[in-house]
C-alpha positions in Angstrom: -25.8 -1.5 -14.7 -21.9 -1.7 -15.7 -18.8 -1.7 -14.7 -16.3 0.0 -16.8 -12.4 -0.5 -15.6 -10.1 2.4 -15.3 -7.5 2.4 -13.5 -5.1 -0.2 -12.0 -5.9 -2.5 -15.2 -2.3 -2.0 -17.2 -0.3 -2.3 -14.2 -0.5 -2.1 -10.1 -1.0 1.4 -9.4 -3.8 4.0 -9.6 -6.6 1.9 -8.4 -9.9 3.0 -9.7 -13.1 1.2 -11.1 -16.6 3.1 -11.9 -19.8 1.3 -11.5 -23.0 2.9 -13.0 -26.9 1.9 -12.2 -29.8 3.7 -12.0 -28.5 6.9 -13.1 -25.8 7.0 -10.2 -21.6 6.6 -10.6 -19.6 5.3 -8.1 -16.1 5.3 -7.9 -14.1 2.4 -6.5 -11.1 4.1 -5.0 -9.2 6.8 -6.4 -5.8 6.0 -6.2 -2.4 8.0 -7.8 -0.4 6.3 -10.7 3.5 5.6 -9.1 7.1 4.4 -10.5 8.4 5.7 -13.4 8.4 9.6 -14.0 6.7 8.7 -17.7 4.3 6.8 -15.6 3.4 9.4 -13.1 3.1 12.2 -15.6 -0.1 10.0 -16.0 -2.3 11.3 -13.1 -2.3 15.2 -14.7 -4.3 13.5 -17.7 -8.3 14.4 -17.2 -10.3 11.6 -15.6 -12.2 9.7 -18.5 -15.5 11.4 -16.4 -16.5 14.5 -15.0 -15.9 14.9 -11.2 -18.7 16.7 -10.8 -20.9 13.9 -12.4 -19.7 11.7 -9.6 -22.2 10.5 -7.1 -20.3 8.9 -4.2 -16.2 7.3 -3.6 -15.8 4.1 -1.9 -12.5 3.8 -0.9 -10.7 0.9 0.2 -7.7 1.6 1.8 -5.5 4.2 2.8 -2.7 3.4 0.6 -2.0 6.6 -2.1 -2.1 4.1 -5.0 -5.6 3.2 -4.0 -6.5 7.2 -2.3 -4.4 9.4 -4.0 -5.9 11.3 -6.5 -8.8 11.6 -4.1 -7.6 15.4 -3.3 -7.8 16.3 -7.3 -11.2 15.2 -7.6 -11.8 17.1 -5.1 -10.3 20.2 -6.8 -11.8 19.6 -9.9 -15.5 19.4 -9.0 -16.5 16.3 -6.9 -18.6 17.5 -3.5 -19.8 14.0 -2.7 -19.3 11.8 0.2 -16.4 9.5 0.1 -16.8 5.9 2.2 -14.2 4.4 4.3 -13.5 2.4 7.1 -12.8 4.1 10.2 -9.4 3.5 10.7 -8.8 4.4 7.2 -10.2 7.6 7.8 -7.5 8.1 10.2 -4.6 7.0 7.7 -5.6 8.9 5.2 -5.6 12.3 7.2 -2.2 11.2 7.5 -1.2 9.7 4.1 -3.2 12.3 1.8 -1.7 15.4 3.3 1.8 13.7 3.1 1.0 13.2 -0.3 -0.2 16.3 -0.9 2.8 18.1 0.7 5.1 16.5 -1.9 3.6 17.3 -4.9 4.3 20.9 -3.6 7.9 20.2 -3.0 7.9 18.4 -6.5 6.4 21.3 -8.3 9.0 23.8 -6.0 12.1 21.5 -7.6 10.3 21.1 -10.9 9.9 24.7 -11.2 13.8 25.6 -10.1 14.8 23.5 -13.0 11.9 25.4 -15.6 13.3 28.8 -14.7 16.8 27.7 -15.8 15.8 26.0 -18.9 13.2 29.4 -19.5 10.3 27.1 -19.8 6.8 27.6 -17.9 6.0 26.8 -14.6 3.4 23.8 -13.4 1.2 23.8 -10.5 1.6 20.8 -8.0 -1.1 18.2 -8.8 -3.4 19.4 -5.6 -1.6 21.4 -2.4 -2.6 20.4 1.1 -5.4 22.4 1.4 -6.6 20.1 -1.1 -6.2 17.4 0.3 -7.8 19.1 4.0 -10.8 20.0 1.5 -11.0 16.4 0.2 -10.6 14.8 4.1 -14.1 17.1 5.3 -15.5 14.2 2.9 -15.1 11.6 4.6 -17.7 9.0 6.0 -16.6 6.2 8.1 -18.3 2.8 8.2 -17.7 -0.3 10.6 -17.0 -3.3 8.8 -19.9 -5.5 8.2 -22.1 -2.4 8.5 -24.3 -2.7 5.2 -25.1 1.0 4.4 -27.4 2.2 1.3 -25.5 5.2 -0.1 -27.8 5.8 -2.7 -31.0 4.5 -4.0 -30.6 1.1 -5.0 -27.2 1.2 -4.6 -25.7 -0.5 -1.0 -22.2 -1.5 0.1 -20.4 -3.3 3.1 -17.1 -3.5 3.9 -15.5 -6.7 5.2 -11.8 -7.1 7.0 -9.1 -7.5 4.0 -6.2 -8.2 6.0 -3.9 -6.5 4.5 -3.4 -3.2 6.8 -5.3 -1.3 9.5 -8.9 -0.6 8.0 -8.4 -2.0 4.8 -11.1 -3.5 3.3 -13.3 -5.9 0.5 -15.7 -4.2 -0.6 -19.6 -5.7 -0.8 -21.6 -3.5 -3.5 -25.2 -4.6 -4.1 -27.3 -3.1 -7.3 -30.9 -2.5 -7.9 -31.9 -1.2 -11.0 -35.3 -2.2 -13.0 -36.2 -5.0 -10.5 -33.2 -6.6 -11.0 -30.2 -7.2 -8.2 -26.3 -7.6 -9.0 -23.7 -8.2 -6.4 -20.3 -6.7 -7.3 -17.5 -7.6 -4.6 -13.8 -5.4 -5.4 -11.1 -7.3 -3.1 -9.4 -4.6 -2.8 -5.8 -5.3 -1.5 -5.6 -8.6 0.2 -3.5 -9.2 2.8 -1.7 -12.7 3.6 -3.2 -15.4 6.3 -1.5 -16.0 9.5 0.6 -12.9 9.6 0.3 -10.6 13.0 -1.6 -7.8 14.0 -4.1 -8.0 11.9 -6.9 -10.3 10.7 -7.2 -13.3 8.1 -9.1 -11.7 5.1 -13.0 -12.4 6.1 -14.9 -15.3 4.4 -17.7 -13.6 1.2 -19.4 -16.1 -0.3 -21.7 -15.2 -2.9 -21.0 -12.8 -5.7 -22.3 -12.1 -9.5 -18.8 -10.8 -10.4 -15.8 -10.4 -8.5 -12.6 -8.1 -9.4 -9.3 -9.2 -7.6 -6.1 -8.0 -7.2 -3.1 -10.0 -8.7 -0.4 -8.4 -7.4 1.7 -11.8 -6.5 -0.8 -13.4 -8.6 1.9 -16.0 -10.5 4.1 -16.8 -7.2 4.4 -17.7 -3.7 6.0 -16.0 -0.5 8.3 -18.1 1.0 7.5 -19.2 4.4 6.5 -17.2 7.1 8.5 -18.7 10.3 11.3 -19.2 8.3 10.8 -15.9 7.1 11.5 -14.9 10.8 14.5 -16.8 11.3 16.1 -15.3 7.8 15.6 -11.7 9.4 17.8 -13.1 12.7 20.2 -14.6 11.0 20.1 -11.0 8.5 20.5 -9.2 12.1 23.4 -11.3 13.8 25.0 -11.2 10.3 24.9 -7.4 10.5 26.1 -7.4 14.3 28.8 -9.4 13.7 30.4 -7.4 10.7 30.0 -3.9 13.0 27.6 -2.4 10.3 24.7 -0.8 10.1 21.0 -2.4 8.7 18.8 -0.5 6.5 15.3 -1.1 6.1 13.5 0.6 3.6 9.5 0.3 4.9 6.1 1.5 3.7 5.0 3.9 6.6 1.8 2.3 6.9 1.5 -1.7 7.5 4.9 -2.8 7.2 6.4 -0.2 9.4 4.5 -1.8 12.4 5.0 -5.0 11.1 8.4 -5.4 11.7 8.3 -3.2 14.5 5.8 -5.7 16.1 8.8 -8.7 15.0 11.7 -6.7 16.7 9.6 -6.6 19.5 8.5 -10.3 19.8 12.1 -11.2 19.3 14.0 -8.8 21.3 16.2 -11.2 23.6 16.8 -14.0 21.0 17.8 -11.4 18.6 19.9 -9.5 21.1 18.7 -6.6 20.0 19.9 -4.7 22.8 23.1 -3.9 21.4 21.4 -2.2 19.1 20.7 1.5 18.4 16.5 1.2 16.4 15.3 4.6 14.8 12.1 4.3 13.5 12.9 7.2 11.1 10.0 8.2 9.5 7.5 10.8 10.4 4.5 9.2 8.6 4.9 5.8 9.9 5.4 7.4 13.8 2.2 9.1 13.4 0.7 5.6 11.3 1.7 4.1 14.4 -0.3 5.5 17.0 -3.5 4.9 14.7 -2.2 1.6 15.1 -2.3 1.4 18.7 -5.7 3.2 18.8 -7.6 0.4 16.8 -6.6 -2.7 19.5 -10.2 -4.3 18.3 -9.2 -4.8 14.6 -6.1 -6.7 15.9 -5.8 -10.5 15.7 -5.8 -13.3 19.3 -1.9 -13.4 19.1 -1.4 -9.2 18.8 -4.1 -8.9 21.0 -2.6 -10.7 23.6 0.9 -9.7 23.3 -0.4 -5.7 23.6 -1.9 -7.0 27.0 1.2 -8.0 28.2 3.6 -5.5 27.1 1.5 -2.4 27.3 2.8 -1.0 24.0 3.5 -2.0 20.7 6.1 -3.1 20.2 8.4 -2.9 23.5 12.1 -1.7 22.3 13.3 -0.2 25.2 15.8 1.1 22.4 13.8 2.3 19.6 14.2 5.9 19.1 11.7 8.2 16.8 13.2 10.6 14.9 10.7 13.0 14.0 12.8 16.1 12.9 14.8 16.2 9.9 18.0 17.2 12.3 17.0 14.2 14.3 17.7 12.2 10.7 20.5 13.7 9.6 22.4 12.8 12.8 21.9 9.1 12.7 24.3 9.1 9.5 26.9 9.8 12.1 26.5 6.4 13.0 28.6 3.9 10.9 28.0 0.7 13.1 25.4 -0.8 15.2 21.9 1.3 14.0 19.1 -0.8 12.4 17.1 1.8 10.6 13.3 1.7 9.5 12.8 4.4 7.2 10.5 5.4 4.3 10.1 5.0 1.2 9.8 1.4 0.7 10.6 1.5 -2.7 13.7 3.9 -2.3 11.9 6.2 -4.8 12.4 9.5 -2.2 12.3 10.2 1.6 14.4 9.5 4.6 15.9 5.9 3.8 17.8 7.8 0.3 20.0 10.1 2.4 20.5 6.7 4.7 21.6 4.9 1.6 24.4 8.0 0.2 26.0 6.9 3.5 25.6 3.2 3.5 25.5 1.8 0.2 29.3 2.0 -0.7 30.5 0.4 3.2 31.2 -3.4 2.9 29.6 -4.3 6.3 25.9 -2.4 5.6 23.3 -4.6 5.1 19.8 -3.6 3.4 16.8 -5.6 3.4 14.5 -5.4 1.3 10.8 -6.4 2.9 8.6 -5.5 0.2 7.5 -5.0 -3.8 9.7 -3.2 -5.7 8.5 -1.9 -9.2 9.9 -1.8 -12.0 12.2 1.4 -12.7 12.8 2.2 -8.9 16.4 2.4 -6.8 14.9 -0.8 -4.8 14.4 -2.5 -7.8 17.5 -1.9 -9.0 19.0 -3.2 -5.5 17.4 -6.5 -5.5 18.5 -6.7 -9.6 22.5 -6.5 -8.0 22.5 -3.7 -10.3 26.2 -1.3 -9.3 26.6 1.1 -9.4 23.3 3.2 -8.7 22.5 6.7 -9.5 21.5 8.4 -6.0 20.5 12.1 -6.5 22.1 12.8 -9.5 25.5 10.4 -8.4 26.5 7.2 -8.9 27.3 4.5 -5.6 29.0 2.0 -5.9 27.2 -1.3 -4.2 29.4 -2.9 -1.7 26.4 -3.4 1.5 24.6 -6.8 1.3 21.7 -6.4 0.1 18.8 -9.4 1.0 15.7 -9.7 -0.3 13.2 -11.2 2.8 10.4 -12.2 0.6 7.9 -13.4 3.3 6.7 -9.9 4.6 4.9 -8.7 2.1 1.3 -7.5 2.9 -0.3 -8.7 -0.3 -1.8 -12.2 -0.7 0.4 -14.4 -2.7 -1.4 -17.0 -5.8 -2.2 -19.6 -3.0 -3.6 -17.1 -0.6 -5.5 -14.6 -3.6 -7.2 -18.6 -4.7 -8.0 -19.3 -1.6 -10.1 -16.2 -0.4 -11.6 -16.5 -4.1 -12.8 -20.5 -3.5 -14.7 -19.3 -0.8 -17.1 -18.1 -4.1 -17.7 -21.4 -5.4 -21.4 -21.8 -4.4 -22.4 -18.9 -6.7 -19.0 -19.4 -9.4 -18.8 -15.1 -10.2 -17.2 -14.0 -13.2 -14.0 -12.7 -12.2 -12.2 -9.8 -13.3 -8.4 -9.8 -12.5 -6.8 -6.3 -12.4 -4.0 -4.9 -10.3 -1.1 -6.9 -11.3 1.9 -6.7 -14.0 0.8 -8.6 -17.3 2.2 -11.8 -16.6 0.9 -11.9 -13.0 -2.9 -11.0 -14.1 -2.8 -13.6 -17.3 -1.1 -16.4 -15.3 -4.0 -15.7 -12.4 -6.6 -16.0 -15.1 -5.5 -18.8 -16.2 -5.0 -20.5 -12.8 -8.4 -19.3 -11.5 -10.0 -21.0 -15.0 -8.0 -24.7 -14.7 -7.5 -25.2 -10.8 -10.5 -23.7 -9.7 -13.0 -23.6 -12.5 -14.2 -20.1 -12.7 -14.6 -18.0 -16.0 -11.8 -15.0 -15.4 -10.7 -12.5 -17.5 -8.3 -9.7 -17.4 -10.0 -6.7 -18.6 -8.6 -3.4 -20.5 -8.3 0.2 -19.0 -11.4 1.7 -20.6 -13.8 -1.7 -20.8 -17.5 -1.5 -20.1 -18.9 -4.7 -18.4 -22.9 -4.7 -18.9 -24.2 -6.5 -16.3 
């Protein structure tokens, strides 16, 4: 029996971990490398394994850093099922065709560029049809539903909190008359946010591997969290400009949608114009409102009362890129959700041409921002920025609201982890820039007394 660590291990992107017993692989998610171009460039390398040689996926979460290379195993041999939970399922038909319909446009512009320059076309990393192929595999599972998906080898997936079907993942091995219980957090949401669920209580593993994402800090608080995006929002209103809000499609989209909502009177949002400008997120959205049993008491109760989620009498979806393209004829008054939530591409970049430079726009920033992207950059003060081949100048206000992010922070990642401490697992910290994963390790060992290590890409655990 092993574990051998793959991806996800020298940074946060590209989740993917391969367990091996009795003859069988398994692939714990299969997720696409992001950020820097250099860094991307990354997911045409070959897998360190045969696809074909694969015997069954377990994915996760929807998210394309934890799903997105699912499509090009696909392509390049693997017929197997892939596990997910059932609301996943429904993301990813969303998310993985999204995915795959930009690395066709990417390969289009790529390949405008080679024909200049003389030099030899590439083929996108998978096409849509890809990625259709790759959806036909998919198996959905309840959570707590323990499933054997092959011999001697079982899982179960438990609530992780962090968005709509994402999950911890239980994985129980048999081989020779011995047993080993693997548990992969996957993504952990925080506690106490809305919509969805705390992370569920597991409490007995042989070896654990945890994300670190926010593994060396702390998200500030979340109700004053909530007042910092009113006071973000009356600020905007009362300097007659417009607020930008660059959102992950799936999970934080709804998130804040769900706070505009709650706070509709008290944040006089009805002088407002809200576009909800991104097509993946609309769509994400009604998979949201079709899961009402994965919600928590306090979005349960609110969907009874208001019928939808959230109630904007005001919010507008702009599905059609025409429909975008108009609302930068808007220079004051328009609070815009839009996608990506990095700034790396999509909707919210034209937004930003037309915003960036005006002295009363304000941008907040709700989420993480890696390392070599335009949001990163942003929240660094860096002006100006290169947009599209141009540089802006930075005159919008730019605010960082650090308590809506959908990860766990170090207090929240040690607290789902103590719930471990009647069978003390080895833990295996992955999924987390250097300093976050060694500062993790190092908490876990001192504070909490577990033997943790952060492992290489290309490591081979014998258990």
């Amino acid at each position: 029996m092993q574990i051998e660590f793959y991806g996800a291990t020298s940074g946060i992107t590209g989740s993917c971990h391969i367990l091996r017993a009795n003859g069988e692989t398994v692939l714990l998610d299969c997720g696409l490398i992001q950020g820097r171009r250099e860094e991307m460039e990354k997911n045409r390398r070959p897998f360190p394994f045969s696809p074909g040689d694969i015997s069954a996926v377990v994915l996760s979460h929807g998210h394309i850093d934890h799903s997105g290379r699912i499509p090009l195993l696909v392509k390049q041999g693997y017929q197997g099922p892939i596990y997910a939970q059932n609301a996943t399922m429904e993301l990813c038909d969303i998310l993985l065709q999204d995915s795959a319909y930009l690395q066709e446009r990417d390969a289009q512009y790529e390949n405008k560029w080679r024909k200049r320059k003389g030099k030899p076309f590439i083929d996108p990393l998978y096409t849509v049809a890809d990625a259709r192929e790759a959806l036909d595999n998919l198996v959905g599972l309840k959570y707590r539903e323990k499933r054997e998906i092959l011999p001697g080898i079982s899982i179960r997936f438990q609530d992780a909190g962090h968005i709509l079907g994402s999950t911890s993942v239980e994985v129980w091995l048999n081989e020779n008359g011995k047993q080993r219980k693997i548990v992969f957090s996957g993504d952990l949401g925080q506690y106490d946010t809305p919509i969805l669920n705390d992370p569920a209580v597991i409490d007995e593993a042989d070896h654990v591997i945890v994300e670190s994402t926010y593994g060396n800090r702390r998200h500030r608080d979340r109700q004053n969290t909530i007042h910092e995006i009113g006071d973000i929002i009356r600020e905007a209103a009362h300097q007659r400009g417009n607020l930008l809000i660059p959102a992950f499609s799936i999970g934080r989209s709804q998130e804040i949608l769900y706070y505009l909502g709650e706070n509709y009177d008290e944040w006089e949002l009805g002088r407002w114009q809200v576009f909800l400008d991104s097509p993946m997120a609309i769509r994400a959205s009604k998979v949201y409102w079709d899961y009402p049993h994965l919600y928590d008491e306090e979005a349960t109760k609110l969907r009874k009362k208001i019928h939808e989620m959230p109630h904007l009498q005001n919010l507008k979806l702009t599905e059609s890129p025409q429909e975008s393209m108009a609302i930068n004829r808007i220079k004051s008054g328009a609070i815009i959700i839009s996608a990506s939530g990095m700034c790396t591409g999509g909707r919210i970049v034209h937004h930003l041409k037309h915003n960036i430079s005006r002295s009363g726009a304000h941008i907040m920033i709700v989420g993480y921002q890696a390392n070599g992207t335009l949001g990163r950059a942003l929240v660094d003060g860096k002006s100006p920025v290169r947009i599209h081949g141009d540089e802006y100048r930075v005159k919008a206000h730019i605010h960082t609201v650090g308590g809506l992010s959908a990860h766990a922070d170090v207090d929240d990642l040690t607290r789902w982890l103590s719930s471990f401490r009647n069978s003390y697992p080895h833990v295996h910290v992955v999924h987390g820039e250097p300093e976050s994963k060694r500062d993790f390790r190092d908490r876990l060992a001192s504070d909490v007394g577990f033997k943790a290590s952060v492992p290489e890409p290309g490591d081979v655990l014998e258990l």
